[in-house]
N, C-alpha and C positions, 0 to 999 in steps of 0.2 A: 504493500500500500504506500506505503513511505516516497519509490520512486515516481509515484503516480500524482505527489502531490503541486508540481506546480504543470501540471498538463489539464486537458480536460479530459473527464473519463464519463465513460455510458456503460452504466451496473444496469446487468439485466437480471430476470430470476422471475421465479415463481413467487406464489404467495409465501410470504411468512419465511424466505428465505435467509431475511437478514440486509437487505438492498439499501434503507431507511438507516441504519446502523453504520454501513460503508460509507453512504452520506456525508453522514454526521462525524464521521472518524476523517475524511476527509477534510472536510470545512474545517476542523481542529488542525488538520496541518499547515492552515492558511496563514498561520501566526507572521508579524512580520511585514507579509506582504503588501498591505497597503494603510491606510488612516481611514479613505472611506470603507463604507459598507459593504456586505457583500446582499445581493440581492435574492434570498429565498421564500422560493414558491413551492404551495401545497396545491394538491386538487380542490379544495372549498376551505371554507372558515372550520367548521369540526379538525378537519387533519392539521392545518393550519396551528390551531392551538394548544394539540396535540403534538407537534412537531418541534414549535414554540418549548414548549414545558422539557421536551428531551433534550436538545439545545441550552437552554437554558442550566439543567442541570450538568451538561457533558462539554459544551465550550465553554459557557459562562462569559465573561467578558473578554475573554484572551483574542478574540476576533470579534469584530464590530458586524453585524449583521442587521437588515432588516426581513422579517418575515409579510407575507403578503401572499394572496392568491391571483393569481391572470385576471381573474372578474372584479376584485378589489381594485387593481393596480391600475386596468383599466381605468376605472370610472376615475380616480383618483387624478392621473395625471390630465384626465380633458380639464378635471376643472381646475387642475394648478395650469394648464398652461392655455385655459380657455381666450385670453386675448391673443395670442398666436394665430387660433383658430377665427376668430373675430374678425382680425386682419385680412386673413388669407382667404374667407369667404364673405367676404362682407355683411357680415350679421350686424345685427342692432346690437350697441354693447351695454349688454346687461346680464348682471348675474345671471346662470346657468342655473334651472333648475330642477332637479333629479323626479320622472316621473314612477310610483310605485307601481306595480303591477294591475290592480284594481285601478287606480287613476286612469293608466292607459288606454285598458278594456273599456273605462266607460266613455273617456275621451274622441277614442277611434273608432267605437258604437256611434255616437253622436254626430261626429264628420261624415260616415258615411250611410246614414240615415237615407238619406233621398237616393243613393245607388242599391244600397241592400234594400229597399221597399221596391225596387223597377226592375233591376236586372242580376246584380251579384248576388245567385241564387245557387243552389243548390241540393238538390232533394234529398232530405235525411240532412241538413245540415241546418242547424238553428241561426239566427241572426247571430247572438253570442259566441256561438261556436264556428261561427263562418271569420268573425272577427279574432278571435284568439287564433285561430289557423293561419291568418295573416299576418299576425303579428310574429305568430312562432316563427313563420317562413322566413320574415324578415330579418330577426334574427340569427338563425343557421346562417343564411347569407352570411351578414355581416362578421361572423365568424370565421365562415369559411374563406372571408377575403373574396365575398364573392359583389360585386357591386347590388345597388338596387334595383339599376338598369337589368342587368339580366337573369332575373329571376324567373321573368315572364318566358323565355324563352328555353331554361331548365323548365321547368313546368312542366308545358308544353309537350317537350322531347321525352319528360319521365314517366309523368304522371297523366296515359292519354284516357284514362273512364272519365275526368272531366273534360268538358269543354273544352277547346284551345281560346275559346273568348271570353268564359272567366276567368282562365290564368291574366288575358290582356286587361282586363277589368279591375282582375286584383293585384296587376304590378304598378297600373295606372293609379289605384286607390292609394295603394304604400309611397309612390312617388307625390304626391299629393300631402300624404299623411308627415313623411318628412319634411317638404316643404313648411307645411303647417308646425312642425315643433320648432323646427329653427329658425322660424320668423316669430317665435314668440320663449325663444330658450329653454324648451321645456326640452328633455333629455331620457330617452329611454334607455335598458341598456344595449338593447339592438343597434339604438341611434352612436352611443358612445362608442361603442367597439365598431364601425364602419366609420365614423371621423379619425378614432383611432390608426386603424391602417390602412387607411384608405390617405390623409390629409397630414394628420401631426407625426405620426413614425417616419415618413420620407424626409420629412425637414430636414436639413445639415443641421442646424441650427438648434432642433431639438436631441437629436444622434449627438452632438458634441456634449451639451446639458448631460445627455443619461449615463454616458462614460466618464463625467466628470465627477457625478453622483454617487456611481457604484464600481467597485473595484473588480466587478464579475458577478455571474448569477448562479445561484443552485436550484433545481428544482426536480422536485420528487413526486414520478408519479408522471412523466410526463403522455401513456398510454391514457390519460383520463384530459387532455389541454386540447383545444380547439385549433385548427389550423393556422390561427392567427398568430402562434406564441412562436413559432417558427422564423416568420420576420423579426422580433422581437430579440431571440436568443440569438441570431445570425447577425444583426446589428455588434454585439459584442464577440460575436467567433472572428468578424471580420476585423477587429482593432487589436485581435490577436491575443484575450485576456483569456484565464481559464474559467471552465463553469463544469460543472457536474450534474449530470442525470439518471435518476433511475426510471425503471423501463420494466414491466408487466405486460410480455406476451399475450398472457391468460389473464390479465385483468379487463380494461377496456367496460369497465363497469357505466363509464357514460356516453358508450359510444351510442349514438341514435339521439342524444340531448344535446349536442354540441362540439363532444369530444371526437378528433380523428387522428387515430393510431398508428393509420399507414400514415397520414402526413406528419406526423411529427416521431416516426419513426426514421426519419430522414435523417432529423439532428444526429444520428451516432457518426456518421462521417465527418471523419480528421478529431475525433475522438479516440482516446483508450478505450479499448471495449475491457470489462471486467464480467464475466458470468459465473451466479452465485449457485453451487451445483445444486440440486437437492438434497444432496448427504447432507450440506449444511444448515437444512431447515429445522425446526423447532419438532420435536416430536409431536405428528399429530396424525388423523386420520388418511390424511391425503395421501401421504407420504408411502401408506398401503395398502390402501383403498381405493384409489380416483381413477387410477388406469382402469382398474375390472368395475367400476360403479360406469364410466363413459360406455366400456365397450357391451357390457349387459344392458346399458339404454338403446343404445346404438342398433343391437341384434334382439330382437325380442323372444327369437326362439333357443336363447341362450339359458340356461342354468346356472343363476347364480350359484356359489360358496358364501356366504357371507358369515365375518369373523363374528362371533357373541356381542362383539362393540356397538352390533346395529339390530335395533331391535323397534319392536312392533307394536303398537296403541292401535287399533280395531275398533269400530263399532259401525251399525249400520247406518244408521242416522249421522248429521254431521254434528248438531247438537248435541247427541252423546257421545260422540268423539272428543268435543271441547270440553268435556266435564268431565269426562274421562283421562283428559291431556291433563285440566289441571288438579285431579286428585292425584294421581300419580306424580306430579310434582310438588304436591302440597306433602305427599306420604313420604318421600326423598330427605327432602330438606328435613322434616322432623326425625327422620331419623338421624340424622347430621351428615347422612352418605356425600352433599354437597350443598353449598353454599345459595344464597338467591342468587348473588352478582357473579356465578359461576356456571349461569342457565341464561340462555338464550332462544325463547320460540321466535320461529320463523315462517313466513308463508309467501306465496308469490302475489297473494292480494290479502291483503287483510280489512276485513269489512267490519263497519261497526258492529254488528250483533259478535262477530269473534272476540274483537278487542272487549266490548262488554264485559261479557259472560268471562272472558280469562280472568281481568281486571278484578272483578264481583266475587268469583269463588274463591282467588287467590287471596286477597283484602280479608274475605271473613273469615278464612285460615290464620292471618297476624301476617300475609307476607305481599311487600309492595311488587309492584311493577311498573317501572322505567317502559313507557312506551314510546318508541321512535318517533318523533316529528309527528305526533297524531294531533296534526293539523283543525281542530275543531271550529269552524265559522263561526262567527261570534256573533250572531242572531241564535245560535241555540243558548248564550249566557242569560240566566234572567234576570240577571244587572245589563246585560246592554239594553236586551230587550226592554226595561222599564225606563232606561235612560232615554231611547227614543221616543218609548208612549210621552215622557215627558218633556219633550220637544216640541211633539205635536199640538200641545194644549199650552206651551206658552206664545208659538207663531202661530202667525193665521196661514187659512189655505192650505191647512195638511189633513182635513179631515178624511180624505180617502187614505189614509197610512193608519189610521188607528179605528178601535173599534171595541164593546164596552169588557169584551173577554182580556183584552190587552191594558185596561186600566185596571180591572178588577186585578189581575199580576202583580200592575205598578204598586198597587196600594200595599198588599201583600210585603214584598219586597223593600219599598221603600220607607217601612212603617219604623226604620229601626231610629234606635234612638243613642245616642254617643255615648248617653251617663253607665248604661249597663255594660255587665261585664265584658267585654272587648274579648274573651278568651275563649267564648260561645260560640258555637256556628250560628252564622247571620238568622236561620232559619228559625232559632230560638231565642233570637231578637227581636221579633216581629212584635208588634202591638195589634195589629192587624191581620186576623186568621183569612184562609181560605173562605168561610161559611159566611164571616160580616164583608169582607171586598166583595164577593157576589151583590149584597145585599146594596151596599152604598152606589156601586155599580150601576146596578140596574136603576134607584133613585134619582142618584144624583149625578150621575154624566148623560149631558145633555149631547148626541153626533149631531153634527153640522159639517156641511164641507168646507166653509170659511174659516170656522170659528168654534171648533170642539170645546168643552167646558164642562166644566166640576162646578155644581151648586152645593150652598152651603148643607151641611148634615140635617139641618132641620127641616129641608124637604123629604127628609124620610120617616112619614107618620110615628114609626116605630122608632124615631132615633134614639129614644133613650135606652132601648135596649139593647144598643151597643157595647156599653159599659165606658168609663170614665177612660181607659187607656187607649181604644180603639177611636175613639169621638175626638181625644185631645190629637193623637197621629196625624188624622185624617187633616184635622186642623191645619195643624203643622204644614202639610205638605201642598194645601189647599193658599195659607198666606204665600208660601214660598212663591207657588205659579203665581198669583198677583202682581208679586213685589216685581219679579223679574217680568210681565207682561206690562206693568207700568215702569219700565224700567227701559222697556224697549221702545216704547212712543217716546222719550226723552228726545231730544235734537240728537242726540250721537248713541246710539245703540252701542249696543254691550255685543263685541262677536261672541258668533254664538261658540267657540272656542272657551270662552272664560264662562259661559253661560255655560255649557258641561264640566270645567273644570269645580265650578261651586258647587254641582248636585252631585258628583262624583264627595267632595270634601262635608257636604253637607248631610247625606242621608246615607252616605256606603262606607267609607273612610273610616277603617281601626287600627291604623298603624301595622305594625307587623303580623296583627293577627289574623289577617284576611289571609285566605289558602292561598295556594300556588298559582292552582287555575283559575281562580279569582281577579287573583293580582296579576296576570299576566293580559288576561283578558281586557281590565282595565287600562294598564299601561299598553297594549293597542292598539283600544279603542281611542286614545286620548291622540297614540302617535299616528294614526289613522286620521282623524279630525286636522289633528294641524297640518300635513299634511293635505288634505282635502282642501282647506280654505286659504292655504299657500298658492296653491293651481288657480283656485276659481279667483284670487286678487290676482295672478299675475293676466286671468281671461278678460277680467275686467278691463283689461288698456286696453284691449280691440275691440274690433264691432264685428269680429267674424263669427265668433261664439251669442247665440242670443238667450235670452234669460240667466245673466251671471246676477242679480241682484242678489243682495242677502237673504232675502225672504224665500225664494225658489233653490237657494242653496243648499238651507237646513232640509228642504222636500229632498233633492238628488243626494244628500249623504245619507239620508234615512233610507231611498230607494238602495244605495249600493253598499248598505248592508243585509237590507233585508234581501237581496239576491245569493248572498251568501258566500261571495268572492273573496273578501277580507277574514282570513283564520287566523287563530293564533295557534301558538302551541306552547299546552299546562304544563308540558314536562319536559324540561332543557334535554338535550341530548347528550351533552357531560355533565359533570358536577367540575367543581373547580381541582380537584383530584383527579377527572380522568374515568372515576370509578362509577358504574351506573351505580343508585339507590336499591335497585331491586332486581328483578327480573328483566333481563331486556326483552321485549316484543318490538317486531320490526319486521317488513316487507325487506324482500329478497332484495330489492335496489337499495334501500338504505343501509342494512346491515353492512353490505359491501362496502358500499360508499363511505359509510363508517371508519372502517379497517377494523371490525373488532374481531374479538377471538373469546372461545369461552369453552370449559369444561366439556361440557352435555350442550347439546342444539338438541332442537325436537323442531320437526319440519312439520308445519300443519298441512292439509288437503295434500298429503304425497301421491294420490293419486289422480288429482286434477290436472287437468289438460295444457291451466295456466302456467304449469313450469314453462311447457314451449311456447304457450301463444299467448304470453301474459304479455303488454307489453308497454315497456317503461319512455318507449320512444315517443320523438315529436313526428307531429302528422308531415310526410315527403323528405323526411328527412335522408332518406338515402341517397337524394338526387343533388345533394348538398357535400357527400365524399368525397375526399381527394382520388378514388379508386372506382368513382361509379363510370361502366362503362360507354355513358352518352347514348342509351338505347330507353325503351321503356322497361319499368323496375314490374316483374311478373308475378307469378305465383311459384314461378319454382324459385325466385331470388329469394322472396319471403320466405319458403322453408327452409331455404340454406340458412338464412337470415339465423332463425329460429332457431336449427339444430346448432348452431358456433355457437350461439350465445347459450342454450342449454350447457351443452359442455365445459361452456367459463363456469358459469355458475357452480355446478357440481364439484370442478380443481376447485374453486376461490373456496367454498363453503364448508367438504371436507380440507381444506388448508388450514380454514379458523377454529376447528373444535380439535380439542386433544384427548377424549377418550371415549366419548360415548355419542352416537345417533341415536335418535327416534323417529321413528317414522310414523305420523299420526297420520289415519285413516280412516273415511268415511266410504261407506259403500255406496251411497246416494250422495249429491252433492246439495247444496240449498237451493236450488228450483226442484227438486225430487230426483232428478235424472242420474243417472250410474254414473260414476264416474271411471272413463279410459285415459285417462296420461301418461304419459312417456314412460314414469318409473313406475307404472302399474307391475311391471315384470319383477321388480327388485321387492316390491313391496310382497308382492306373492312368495316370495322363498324367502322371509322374514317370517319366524316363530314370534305369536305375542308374550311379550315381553312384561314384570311384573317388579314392582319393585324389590320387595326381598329376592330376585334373581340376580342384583346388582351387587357384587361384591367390594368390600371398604377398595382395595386396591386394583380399580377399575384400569390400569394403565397397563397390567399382564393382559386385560384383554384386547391389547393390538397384537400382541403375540399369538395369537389363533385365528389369525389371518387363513383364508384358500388357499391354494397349492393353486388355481389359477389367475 
């Protein structure tokens, strides 16, 4: 390693080889050789900080580095070198401002309202989803290094069951749509990565800046970096510094989302190649397993051997397959045979009623589960949900957003009161039951579509038999809407920004002792809000956008939540350790994407079809590879597609566990239907499996491995 350290080297390897390690052992040789930073890139923010932390403890300060992902780094440098950009295309010079995801969708919903109502159609394809497919496209492009201009014409040549005149309609729409951002600085990251390589990397003038910034680049993982990182790295091969790469053959976990393997497989020329053998891997299943697990997929009329390590959860139903999954994990753990954070379920889609039901019987066992990015929209919170009802009744003209089941909620929800114990769940805070909100409800909210409103309690003949804490609540929440509805006729209205900040601080707010998914929910919904009326003041300078007044504002950020486009997510994906809280649950793309590794995996639905045709990709995104042949993308490309990427899957996944599979199994699937997938055959020569057949020193059972 030593002679390899002032060249640049490309480590290749399998999962869990150690590639990450060589890295890092490298960068540590760097000492010395310059004052600036060295420039290291991970595949996303998780590995990122991950990568950070090993770093941190293994160079420490002896070399000056900064860490950073391609998508980070991007967006970072348009807006430090956004007058550059200003210059060079003559934009209006004005702060740059970064648009979210959901902004975008409803933004370029909007713009092209009057083309998707006449002609940008297509059958089975929704307005919403005709616009996210454009926006996706236009991002692959701009990854790809591909301009905007000829998108229309891959299209076209790849993707021929549509029309060749809506591809001409939606590359006209996209050219349109950036025009539109950048006569008003709005910023996607589509838009930034295509200014990116397309305008600011050519400069001499910025090439001279990044060489003078960084002393060289490292980056790990580059089978998961988008075509664009290629100009980027080659900027500094060319001025002759060193940089390091590692390289997964068998990863390629984001290829179909952006990442292209063959093109940035390229970078290893006028590299040191370094490959990490397998002998050198981590002891784990892969290692004698994955060759006869691919080729029994692969042959169906094959007869597995499978070693004791893999074993079998049954049942007919898929619902007592998941009950069945987590007794037997709940039976493990108490026996101490392994640990929570030493267990990881896995499936190739995981659906709320799964994630549920694991959650639920795991929990009333005493044991957590860490679930992956489960993304929950934040119209299922019934803190957003009453935050909105109570939007609607302090602006006018929102009475088609609310309605008396949605206040009867609010009251519920927002009955709590600050003096009581803060260490109670909000639910047993309430002054306000389910059975008196019905009743007030129905009394005293008055629907209008101008003008919704709350009458005082003494329109409810019976009000006295509310009792004194529900009556004084209602109160309460009752002056509140006033104060702030007189509050809003003043000459200068309160945005409505600070007008949620106060109901947020006034009826929800207990300091640390609001839950996780609570508090996450709320922080954002709040970074969601500002956000939102950032955009709609910057629409307000033009006259291209019509209805940006504030009053029609609070109506479209109520509408784009209630679509259910904005999620959060309750359960971080590290802790600051690194270490999950509990059980990981995770889709087969996350896990990966992750890089984690764990004891025991249990694979849910093993015999679902969706191992192969589950699929994590963006819509056309093959016509976006550096290696698509320029013909149209078939049905037999899609099953090659399918079977490579099955085969990643099964190295990467047996790579991450070290002793034990599960293969959980339903013989119906949840629409009722049988299920036939791929590893049907593997799962068939699998004995069910019990928890006292698991012995304390699970790690002899790689050593009863097949003789094939």
């Amino acid at each position: 390693m030593s002679e390899l350290a002032t060249t640049s080297v490309w480590i290749t390897g399998g999962t869990r080889c150690g590639k990450t390690e060589a890295l890092i052992h490298w960068l540590s040789q760097q000492q010395g050789v310059a004052e600036r930073p060295w420039l290291v890139f991970a595949a996303n923010g998780d590995n990122r900080m991950a990568l950070a932390q090993r770093l941190a403890a293994t160079v420490q300060d002896r070399v000056p580095y900064r860490t950073t992902t391609p998508a980070g780094f991007i967006q970072s440098e348009i807006i430090l070198f956004w007058p550059l950009l200003v210059e060079l295309l003559d934009l209006k010079a004005q702060f740059p401002l970064k648009l979210r995801p959901e902004n975008e969708q409803l933004l370029a919903l909007r713009l092209w309202q009057p083309l998707l109502a006449e002609s940008l159609q297509v059958e089975g394809w929704s307005e919403s989803q005709m616009v996210r497919r454009a926006l996706d496209l236009f991002q692959l492009a701009a990854s790809a290094e591909i301009p905007t201009e000829s998108i229309t014409p891959r299209l076209c040549q790849g993707l021929v069951r549509v029309p060749p005149q809506i591809w001409e309609q939606m590359g006209a729409a996209l050219l349109d749509w950036r025009a539109w951002c950048l006569q008003r600085g709005l910023l996607t990251y589509g838009l930034m990565t295509e200014l990116y390589w397309r305008y600011l990397l050519p400069l001499p003038q910025y090439q001279t800046q990044l060489l003078e910034r960084f002393v060289g680049t490292v980056a790990d993982d580059v089978d998961e970096y988008s075509a664009i990182a290629i100009s980027l790295f080659r900027v500094f091969q060319a001025a002759g510094v060193s940089q390091a790469f590692t390289y997964n053959p068998r990863g390629q976990v984001r290829l179909g989302v952006g990442a292209d393997p063959v093109a940035t497989g390229a970078l290893s020329a006028g590299c040191q190649g370094m490959e990490l053998a397998a002998a050198q891997a981590h002891q784990n299943l892969g290692s004698v397993l994955a060759d006869d697990m691919v080729r029994w997929v692969q042959d169906p009329l094959a007869v597995p051997e499978l070693p004791a390590a893999v074993q079998l959860i049954s049942a007919t139903t898929r619902g007592k397959m998941l009950r069945q999954t987590a007794e037997f994990i709940a039976d493990a753990i108490h026996r101490q045979q392994v640990t929570p954070q030493e267990i990881a379920v896995i499936g190739p889609g995981l659906d709320a009623i799964a994630r549920y039901s694991l959650i639920e019987i795991l929990s009333n066992r005493g044991i957590g589960v860490a679930s992956l990015k489960d993304q929950r929209p934040l119209i299922s919170s019934p803190f957003v949900r009453s935050l909105l009802t109570l939007f609607t009744l302090v602006y006018p003209n929102l009475g088609r957003l609310v309605n008396r089941d949605a206040v009867a909620e609010m009251l519920v929800v927002l009955s709590q009161t600050p003096e009581t114990d803060a260490s109670l769940p909000w639910f047993d805070l309430t002054h306000i039951d389910p059975v008196r909100s019905e009743l007030i409800a129905d009394h005293c909210f008055v629907p209008d579509i101008e003008h919704p409103r709350l009458l005082p309690v003494e329109n409810f003949p019976r009000w006295d038999r509310l009792g004194h804490q529900a009556t004084a609540a209602y109160g309460r929440i009752l002056d509140w809407i006033n104060t702030q509805k007189q509050q809003q006729r003043q000459r200068y209205p309160i945005s409505p920004v600070i007008v949620l900040d106060r109901a947020v601080q006034d009826f929800l707010w207990r300091g640390n002792y609001l839950p996780t998914d609570q508090l996450s929910a709320l922080r954002e919904l709040m970074e969601t809000a500002q956000y939102f009326w950032e955009v709609e003041q910057r629409l307000a300078l033009y006259d291209g956008m019509p209805g940006t007044n504030a009053l029609s504002d609070v109506g479209r950020f109520i509408q784009l939540l209630q679509r259910g486009t904005v999620s959060a997510n309750p359960y971080p994906t590290r802790s600051l350790d690194g270490i999950a809280p509990g059980i990981t649950l995770a889709t087969v793309f996350q896990y990966r994407a992750q890089r984690l590794n764990h004891r025991w995996q249990f694979w849910l639905d093993a015999g679902s079809p969706r191992w192969l045709t589950g699929r994590d990709e963006l819509f056309g995104a093959e016509v976006f590879l550096s290696d698509w042949p320029q013909r149209p993308v078939t049905a037999l490309d899609t099953e090659t597609m399918h079977e490579a990427r099955l085969e990643r899957i099964l190295r990467d996944l047996l790579g991450r566990t070290t002793e034990n599979l599960f293969l959980c199994h339903s013989e119906l699937a949840l629409n009722g239907q049988e299920q036939v997938g791929p590893l049907l055959a593997v799962v068939n020569a699998v004995e069910p499996g019990d928890a006292d057949d698991i012995p304390d020193n699970a790690n002899a059972l790689l050593g009863e491995t097949s003789g094939g």
